[in-house]
Each structure stands twice: as structure tokens, then as C-alpha cells.
C-alpha positions in Angstrom: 0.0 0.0 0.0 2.8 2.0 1.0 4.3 1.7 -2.3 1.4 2.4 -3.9 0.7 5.7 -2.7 4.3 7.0 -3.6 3.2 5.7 -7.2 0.6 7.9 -6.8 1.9 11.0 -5.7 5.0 10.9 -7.8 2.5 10.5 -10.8 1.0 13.7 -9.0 4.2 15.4 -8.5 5.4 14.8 -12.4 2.2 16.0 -13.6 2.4 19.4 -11.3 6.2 19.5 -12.8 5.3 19.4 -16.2 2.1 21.9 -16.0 5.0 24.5 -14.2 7.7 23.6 -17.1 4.9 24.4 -19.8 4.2 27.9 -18.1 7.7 28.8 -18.4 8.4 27.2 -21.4 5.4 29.6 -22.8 7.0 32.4 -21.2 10.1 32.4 -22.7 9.3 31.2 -26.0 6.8 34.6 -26.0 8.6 37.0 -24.2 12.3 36.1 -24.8 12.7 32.6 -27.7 11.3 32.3 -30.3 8.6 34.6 -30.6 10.7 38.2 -31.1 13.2 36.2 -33.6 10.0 34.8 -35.7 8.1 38.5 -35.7 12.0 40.1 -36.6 12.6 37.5 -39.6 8.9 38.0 -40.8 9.4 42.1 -40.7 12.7 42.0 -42.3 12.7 38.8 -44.5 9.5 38.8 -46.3 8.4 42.6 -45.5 5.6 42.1 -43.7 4.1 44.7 -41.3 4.9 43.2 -38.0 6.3 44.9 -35.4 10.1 45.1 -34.5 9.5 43.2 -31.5 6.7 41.7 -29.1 3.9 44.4 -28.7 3.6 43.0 -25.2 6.0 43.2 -21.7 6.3 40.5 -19.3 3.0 41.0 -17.7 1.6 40.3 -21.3 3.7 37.9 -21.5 2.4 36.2 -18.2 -1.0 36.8 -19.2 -0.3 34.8 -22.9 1.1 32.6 -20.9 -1.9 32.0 -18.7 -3.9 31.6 -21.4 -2.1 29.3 -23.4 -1.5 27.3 -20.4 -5.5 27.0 -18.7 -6.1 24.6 -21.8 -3.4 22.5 -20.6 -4.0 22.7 -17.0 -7.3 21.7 -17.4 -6.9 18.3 -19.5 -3.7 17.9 -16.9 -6.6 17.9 -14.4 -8.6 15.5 -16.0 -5.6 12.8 -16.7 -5.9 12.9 -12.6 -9.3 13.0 -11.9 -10.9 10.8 -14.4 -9.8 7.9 -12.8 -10.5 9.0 -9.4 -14.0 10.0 -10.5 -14.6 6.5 -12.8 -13.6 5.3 -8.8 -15.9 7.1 -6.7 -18.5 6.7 -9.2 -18.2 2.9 -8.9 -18.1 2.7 -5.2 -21.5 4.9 -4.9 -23.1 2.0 -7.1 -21.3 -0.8 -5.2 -22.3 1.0 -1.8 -26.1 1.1 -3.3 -26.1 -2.2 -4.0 -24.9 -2.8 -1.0 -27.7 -1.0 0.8 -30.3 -3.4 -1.1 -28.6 -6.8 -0.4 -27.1 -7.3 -3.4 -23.3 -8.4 -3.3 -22.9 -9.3 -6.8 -21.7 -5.8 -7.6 -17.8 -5.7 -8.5 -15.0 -3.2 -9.9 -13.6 -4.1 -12.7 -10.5 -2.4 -13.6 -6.5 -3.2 -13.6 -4.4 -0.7 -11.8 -1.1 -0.9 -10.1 -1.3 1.5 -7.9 -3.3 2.2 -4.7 -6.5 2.9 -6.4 -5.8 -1.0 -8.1 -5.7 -1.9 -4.0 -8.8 -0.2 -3.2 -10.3 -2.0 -5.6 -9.3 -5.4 -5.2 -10.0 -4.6 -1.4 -14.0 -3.5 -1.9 -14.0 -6.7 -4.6 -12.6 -9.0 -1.5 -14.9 -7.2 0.5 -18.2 -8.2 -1.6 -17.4 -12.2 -2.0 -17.2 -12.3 1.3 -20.3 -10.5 2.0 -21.7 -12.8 -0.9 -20.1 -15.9 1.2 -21.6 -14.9 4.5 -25.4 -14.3 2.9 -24.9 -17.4 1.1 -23.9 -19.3 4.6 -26.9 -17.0 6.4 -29.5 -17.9 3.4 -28.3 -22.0 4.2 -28.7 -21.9 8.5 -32.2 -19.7 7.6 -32.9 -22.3 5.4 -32.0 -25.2 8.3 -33.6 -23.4 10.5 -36.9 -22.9 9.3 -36.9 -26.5 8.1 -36.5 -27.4 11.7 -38.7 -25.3 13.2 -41.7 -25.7 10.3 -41.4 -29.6 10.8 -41.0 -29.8 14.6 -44.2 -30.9 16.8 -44.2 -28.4 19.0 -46.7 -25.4 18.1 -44.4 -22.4 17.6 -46.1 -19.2 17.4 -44.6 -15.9 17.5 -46.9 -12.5 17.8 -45.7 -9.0 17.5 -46.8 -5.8 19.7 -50.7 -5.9 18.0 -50.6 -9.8 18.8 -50.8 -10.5 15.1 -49.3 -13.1 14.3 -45.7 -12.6 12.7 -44.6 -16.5 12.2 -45.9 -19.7 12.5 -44.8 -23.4 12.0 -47.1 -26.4 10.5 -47.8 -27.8 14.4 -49.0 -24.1 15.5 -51.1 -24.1 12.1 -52.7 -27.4 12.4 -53.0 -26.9 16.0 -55.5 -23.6 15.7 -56.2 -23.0 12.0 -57.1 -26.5 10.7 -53.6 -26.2 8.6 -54.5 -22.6 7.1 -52.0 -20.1 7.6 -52.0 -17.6 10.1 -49.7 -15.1 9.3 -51.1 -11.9 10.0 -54.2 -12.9 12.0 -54.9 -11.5 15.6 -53.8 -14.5 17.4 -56.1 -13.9 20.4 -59.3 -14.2 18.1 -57.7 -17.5 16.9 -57.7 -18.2 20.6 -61.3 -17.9 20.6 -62.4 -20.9 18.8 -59.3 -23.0 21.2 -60.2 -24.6 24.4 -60.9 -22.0 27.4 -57.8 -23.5 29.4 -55.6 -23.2 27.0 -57.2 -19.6 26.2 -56.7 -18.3 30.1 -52.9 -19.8 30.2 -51.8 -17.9 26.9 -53.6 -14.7 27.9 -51.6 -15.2 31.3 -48.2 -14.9 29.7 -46.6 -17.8 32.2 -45.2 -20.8 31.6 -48.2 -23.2 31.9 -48.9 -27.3 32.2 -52.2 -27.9 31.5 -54.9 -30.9 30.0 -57.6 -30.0 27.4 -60.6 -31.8 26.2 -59.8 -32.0 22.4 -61.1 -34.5 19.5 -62.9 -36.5 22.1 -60.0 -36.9 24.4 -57.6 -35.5 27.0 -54.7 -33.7 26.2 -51.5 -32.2 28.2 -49.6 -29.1 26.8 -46.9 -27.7 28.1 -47.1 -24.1 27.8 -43.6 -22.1 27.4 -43.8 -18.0 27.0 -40.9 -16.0 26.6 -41.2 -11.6 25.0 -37.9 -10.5 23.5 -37.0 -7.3 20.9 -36.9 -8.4 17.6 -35.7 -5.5 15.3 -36.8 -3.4 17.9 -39.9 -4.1 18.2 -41.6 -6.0 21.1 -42.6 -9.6 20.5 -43.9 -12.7 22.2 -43.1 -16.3 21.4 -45.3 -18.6 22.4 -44.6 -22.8 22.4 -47.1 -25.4 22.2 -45.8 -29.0 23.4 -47.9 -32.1 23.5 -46.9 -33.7 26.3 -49.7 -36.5 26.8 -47.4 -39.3 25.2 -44.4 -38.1 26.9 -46.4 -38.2 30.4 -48.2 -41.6 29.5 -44.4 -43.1 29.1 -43.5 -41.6 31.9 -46.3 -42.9 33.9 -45.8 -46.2 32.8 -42.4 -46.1 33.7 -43.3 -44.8 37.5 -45.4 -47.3 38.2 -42.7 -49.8 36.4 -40.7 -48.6 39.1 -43.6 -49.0 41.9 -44.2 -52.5 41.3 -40.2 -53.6 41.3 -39.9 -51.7 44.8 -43.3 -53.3 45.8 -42.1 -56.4 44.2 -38.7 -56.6 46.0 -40.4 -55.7 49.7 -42.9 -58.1 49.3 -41.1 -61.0 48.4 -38.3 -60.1 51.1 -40.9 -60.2 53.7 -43.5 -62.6 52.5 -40.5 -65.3 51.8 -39.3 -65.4 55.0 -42.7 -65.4 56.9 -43.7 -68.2 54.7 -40.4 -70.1 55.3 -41.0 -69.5 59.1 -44.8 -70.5 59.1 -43.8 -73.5 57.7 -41.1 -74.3 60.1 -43.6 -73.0 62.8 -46.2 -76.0 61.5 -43.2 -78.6 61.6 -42.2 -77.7 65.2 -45.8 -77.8 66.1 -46.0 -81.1 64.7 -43.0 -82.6 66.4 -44.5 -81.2 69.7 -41.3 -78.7 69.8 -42.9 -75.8 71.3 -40.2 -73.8 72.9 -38.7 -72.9 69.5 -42.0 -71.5 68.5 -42.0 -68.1 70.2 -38.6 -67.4 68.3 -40.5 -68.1 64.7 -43.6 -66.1 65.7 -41.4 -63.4 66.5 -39.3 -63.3 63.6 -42.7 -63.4 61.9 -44.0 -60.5 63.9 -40.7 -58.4 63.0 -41.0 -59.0 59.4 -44.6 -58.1 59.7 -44.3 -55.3 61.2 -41.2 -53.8 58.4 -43.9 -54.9 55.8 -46.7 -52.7 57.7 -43.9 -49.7 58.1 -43.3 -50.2 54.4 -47.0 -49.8 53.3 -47.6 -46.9 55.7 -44.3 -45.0 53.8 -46.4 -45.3 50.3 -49.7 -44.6 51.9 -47.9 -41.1 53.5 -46.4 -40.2 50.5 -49.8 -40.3 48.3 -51.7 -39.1 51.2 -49.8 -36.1 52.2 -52.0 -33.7 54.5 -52.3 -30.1 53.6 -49.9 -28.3 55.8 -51.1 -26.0 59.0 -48.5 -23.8 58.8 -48.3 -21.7 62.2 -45.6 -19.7 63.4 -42.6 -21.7 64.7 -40.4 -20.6 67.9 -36.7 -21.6 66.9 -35.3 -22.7 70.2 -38.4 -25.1 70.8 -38.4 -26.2 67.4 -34.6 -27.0 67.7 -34.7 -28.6 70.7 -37.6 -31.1 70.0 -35.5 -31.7 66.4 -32.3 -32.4 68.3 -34.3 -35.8 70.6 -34.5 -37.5 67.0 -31.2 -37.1 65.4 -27.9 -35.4 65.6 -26.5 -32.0 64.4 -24.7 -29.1 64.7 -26.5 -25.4 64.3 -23.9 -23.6 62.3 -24.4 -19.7 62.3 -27.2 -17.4 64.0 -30.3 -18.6 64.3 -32.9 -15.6 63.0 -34.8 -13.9 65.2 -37.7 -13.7 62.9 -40.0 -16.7 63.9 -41.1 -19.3 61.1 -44.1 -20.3 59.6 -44.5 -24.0 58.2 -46.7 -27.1 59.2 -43.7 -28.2 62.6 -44.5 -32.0 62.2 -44.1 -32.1 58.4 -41.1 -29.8 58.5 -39.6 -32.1 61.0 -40.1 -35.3 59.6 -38.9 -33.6 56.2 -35.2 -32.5 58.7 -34.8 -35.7 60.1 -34.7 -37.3 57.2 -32.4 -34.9 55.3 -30.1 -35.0 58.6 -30.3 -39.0 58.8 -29.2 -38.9 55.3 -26.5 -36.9 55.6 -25.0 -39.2 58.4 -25.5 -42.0 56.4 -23.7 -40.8 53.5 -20.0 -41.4 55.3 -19.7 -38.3 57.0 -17.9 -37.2 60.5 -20.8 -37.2 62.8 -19.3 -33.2 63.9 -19.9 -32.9 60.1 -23.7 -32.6 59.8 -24.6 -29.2 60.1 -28.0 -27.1 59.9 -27.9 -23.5 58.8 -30.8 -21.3 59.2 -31.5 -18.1 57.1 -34.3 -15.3 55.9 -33.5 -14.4 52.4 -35.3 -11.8 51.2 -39.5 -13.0 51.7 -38.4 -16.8 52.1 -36.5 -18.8 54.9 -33.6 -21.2 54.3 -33.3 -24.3 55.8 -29.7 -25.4 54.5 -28.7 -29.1 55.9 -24.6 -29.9 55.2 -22.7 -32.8 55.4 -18.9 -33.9 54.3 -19.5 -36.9 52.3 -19.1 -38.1 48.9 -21.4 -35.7 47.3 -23.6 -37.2 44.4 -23.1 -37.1 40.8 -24.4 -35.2 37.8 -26.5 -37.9 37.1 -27.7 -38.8 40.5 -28.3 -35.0 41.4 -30.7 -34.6 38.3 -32.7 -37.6 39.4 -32.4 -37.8 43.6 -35.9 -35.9 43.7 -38.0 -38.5 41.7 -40.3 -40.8 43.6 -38.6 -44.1 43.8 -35.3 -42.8 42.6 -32.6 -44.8 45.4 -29.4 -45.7 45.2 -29.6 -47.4 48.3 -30.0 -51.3 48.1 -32.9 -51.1 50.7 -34.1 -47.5 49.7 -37.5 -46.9 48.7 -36.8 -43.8 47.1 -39.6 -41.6 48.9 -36.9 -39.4 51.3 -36.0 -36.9 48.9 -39.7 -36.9 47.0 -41.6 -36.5 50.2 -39.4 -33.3 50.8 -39.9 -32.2 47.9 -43.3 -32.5 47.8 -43.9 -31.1 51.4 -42.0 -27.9 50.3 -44.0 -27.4 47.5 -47.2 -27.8 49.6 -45.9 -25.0 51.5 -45.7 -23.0 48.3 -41.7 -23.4 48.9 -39.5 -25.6 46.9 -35.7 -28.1 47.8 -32.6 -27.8 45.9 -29.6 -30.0 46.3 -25.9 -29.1 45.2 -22.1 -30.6 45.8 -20.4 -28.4 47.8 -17.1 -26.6 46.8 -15.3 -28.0 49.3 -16.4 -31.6 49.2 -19.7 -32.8 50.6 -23.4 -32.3 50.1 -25.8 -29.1 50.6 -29.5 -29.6 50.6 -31.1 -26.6 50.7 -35.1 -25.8 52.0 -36.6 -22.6 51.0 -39.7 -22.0 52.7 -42.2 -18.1 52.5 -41.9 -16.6 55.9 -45.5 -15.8 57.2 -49.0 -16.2 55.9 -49.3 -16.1 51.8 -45.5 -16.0 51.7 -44.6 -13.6 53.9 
């Protein structure tokens, strides 16, 4: 580039240098060679009437010489500017074209100079812009592909709810196939079922069943408003989810009837093994061993009863009586059933949460923990008000879980515990929820677990 633009401005220089050589060049030939010899040889040698010498001085002289060079100076001026303006004139066109989305346009001309660089710079410029729309145009392409052929209803509205795009799910779905683009989505919505009317007019995140075609359905509802172009928009997601959920369900109670399964045949093998040994002894007339059997048939009895009862408090949960809690009571009556350490301050704000559910929901969590491998000084029970919500936070410094365990530890029958029924972790959850609160669980940092029990402080969430 550098060299270039010395091309340039010596081609500059040189032309400057000959438009001053001309002027004095014209000067001297007029004022001084070979003007006055010419009019002298035409007075003396063929008698003409023409003065002795120039009629003019040297201003006249500069002023011929003006004149004579302005002709020159101008097409001087023009052997600079032509291609300059042949140039700029093709970059306004390029630049238009630009401006309409076309990158076809390109400069076609051979210089070796730094105008020939500007050139071949804009013409690199435009295949790329050509290769980037052509790469844009493909993922559009892919993109709308998968989106017009996935099953969930996608539906996107603009600030008048009309409706800006929509896939073949969303037009099946409310328009009997027929496109919607540009209808007022919330008449559609008229002629859809009234639940799934209220939970798009709500603008949450919904999961709801409708009565469609003669039968149930489930949607899951997802909203979400963003800027597009700068202009407000809402996108709004349809998903069936009644196959999903019948799978699901299936695979559930899959998993009820192994647990069931396993417990019952643990139990009702020995107690069969025993009666029958029972019935022997009787038959011999060995009675003193008898006690021993009808116990161990009493004991397994009894874990088959405590067994039932788990299931039966799990899909029977009583709605909470939250009232408010006094810590150091609470505390003290928590600390007869297992062991822990209160780590921190204990708020002075009271609670308010249903004591015996909460409890049970603790001494499970802190039973848990002990049971994962940790030091007994280990188990720890934080308490804190965040904002509107309490935080029950219980800590050990075992093993932690994994990924894979974490995402799962919550579902109802989930255990990885050779005798677990997998009900601890779902009970909680589902008693925190019934308080309108919810359970999280996370590895700590540091090594070790941290289950974590946000509850609202007071009545309707503090």
C-alpha cells in the first residue's frame, strides 16, 4: 500500500512538474525565444508589417502565458481526476447495491497503484459479504426447516398480537392447517379450548390438559417476550406432552411395582419359610422354639406394615397447618431425634410451616447426611431469611452425588440405596412445595453435600 501511494503521488508530482515547465516554457518562448526572432525574420525577411519586437512586456507575456497554459492545465486535471472520479462513481453503485442486499456488484479495472488496492479490497470485501449471505440464506434455510417440521406449536406475535410467524404444528393446531400469518392470534384463541385460552392470555409458563377430539390432552405451555428488530414480540410454544407423560407414567409405576415387588417377596418369603417351620415344630410337639419363629414373623410383619404406611404417607400427604414456629423449641424437639450441629445465628424472625411435616422432612435430610460417610461433627443445619423466604440449609462432608444422580435424587422411587425406597428426597420435595416453597440440592465446593429448604416466611409467603 505504501508503495502504492508514492506511485501515486509521484504520478501527481510529475504532472504538477510538467504543468510549471509548460508555463515557463510559454514564457520564454513569447517573451524572450522564439517569438521576437519569428516577428524580426517576418518584418525583415518577407516585408511584412509586423512589429520590430513583441507588442507585449512580461505582464503580457504572463498573461499569454496563462492563457495558453489553462487549456493544458485543465486536460492535466482530467488525466488525474478521471480515474478517481470513474472510482468514486463505482463505489457509490457498489455502496447502493450494498444498501439493497445485493453483493454481486464488483469493480472491474486493472491498476497498479493504490486505487488498483482499493479495488481489489472492496471486490474481496463483496465475495465475502456474498459468502456470508450465502452461509446466512443456508442456516435460515435449516432453520426454518426445523422449526416448520418440529411438533411443538411455535407461534410468534408482534406488539398488536398479530401473528408474525408460524410453524405447521401451531397451524394445524388452531387454523385447521390454514396459515395464520397476520391474524390476531387472540381471536384465533377464541375458537381454542378456554384453558388453554386463560394460560396464553396469562403470559406464564403453563402445564395444563384440554378436552380435544374426544379426548384428554396435556400441553406444556412455554412463553418468553424479547425485541426483535426493535420491536416487542412474544413467542409462544405449544408441546404435547400426553405421550411423553403416559411413558412416563408407565415407567413410575414400572418402578412401583419392582420396589413393591422386592419388599414383598423379602418379607412374605421369610414369613412363609418360618410358618412352615412354625407348622413342623408344632408337629413334632417342639414348642419352645416356637416363640422365636412367631417373633421373627411379627418383626417381618411389622417392616412390611412400616413399608405400606411409607407409600400410603407419600400419596396421602395432609395439607400443611403452617403456624408460626419458635426456633429454640423447634430446635430442641429436632435435636431428641437425630444429631446435628447449628452452624451460624439462628434468626430472630419466627417461622411459619406445618412443625410436624417440616420435622419429619429435617430428620430425614439430617439422617441422610449421616448416612452418606460423613464425621458425625460434620452434619450441620444452617438457618436463614432471604429476602420474603426462609432457608433451611442441611450440610454434610460426604461423597457428594453425581451429575447424574443430582438430576434424578428428587423423583419418587429414585434410590441408590440397596434397601431404599426412594420416597426421602420426593416427600421433601413435595412437602416444600405444599408450603408454596420448593428443595434444591448441590455438591459443595469444598467436598460434601448441601440440601437446601426454601420456605415463604408468614401467611401467603410472607
Amino acid at each position: 500500500m505504501a508503495r502504492g501511494l508514492n506511485t501515486l503521488q509521484m504520478r501527481l508530482t510529475a504532472l504538477l512538474g510538467v504543468a510549471g515547465l509548460s508555463g515557463a516554457l510559454i514564457f520564454v518562448a513569447i517573451t524572450q525565444w522564439p517569438l521576437p526572432q519569428v516577428l524580426q525574420w517576418l518584418r525583415k525577411d518577407l516585408a511584412l508589417a509586423v512589429p520590430a519586437s513583441a507588442p507585449w512586456g512580461v505582464y503580457g507575456g504572463l498573461l499569454a502565458s496563462v492563457l495558453l497554459l489553462l487549456p493544458l492545465s485543465f486536460w492535466l486535471a482530467y488525466q488525474v481526476m478521471s480515474p478517481l472520479s470513474r472510482l468514486l462513481r463505482a463505489l457509490e453503485g457498489a455502496v447502493a447495491s450494498y444498501r439493497d442486499g445485493d453483493f454481486s456488484f464488483s469493480i472491474a479495472a486493472d491498476r497498479r497503484d493504490e486505487l488498483g488496492e482499493l479495488i481489489r479490497m472492496h471486490n474481496a470485501l463483496g465475495h465475502t459479504l456474498r459468502e456470508q449471505r450465502q452461509h446466512l440464506a443456508q442456516r435460515e434455510l435449516l432453520l426454518d426447516t426445523v422449526v416448520q417440521n418440529t411438533p411443538v406449536a411455535l407461534v410468534l406475535t408482534d406488539a398488536g398480537d398479530r401473528v408474525a410467524y408460524a410453524n405447521i404444528a401451531a397451524r394445524h393446531l388452531f387454523n385447521e392447517g390454514r396459515s395464520l400469518h397476520g391474524l390476531d392470534f387472540s381471536s384465533v384463541l377464541k375458537n381454542a379450548p378456554e384453558a388453554l385460552r386463560r394460560a396464553a392470555s396469562s403470559g406464564e409458563d403453563a402445564l395444563l390438559s384440554v378436552e380435544m377430539d374426544g379426548g384428554e390432552e396435556t400441553f406444556h405451555l412455554s412463553q418468553r417476550s424479547f425485541r426483535l428488530q426493535g420491536r416487542p414480540h412474544r413467542l409462544q410454544l405449544f408441546r404435547r406432552m400426553t405421550r411423553e407423560l403416559s411413558r412416563q407414567e408407565v415407567a413410575t409405576w414400572k418402578r412401583v411395582i419392582r420396589v413393591i415387588s422386592h419388599e414383598l417377596n423379602n418379607s412374605l418369603a421369610p414369613i412363609s419359610s418360618l410358618a412352615h417351620s412354625g407348622a413342623e415344630l408344632a408337629r413334632r410337639g417342639d414348642t419352645e422354639r416356637l416363640p422365636g419363629v412367631f417373633a421373627t414373623i411379627g418383626e417381618r410383619a411389622r417392616h412390611l406394615h412400616g413399608f405400606i404406611a411409607g407409600y400410603a404417607s407419600f400419596a396421602k400427604l395432609p395439607t400443611p397447618q403452617p403456624v408460626a414456629i419458635q426456633w429454640t423449641s423447634f430446635l430442641q424437639g429436632l435435636a431428641l431425634h437425630c444429631h446435628f450441629r447449628v452452624q451460624g445465628t439462628v434468626p430472630e424472625q419466627p417461622g411459619w410451616f406445618d412443625a410436624a411435616q417440616v420435622e419429619q422432612v429435617l430428620i430425614n435430610l439430617i439422617k441422610n447426611a449421616h448416612e452418606s460417610g460423613s464425621p458425625e461433627d460434620g452434619v450441620t443445619l444452617a438457618l436463614a431469611v432471604i429476602g420474603h423466604d426462609l432457608r433451611i440449609e442441611v450440610a454434610d462432608r460426604g461423597p457428594g452425588m453425581s451429575e447424574i444422580v443430582l438430576a434424578q435424587a428428587l423423583l419418587p422411587f429414585y434410590s441408590t440405596k440397596r434397601s431404599g425406597t426412594g420416597l426421602g428426597l420426593a416427600l421433601a420435595r413435595e412437602i416444600a412445595e405444599a408450603h408454596g416453597g420448593r428443595i434444591a440440592l448441590a455438591n459443595r465446593e469444598d467436598g460434601g453435600m448441601r440440601v437446601s429448604l426454601l420456605l415463604p416466611l408468614g401467611p401467603g409467603g410472607g
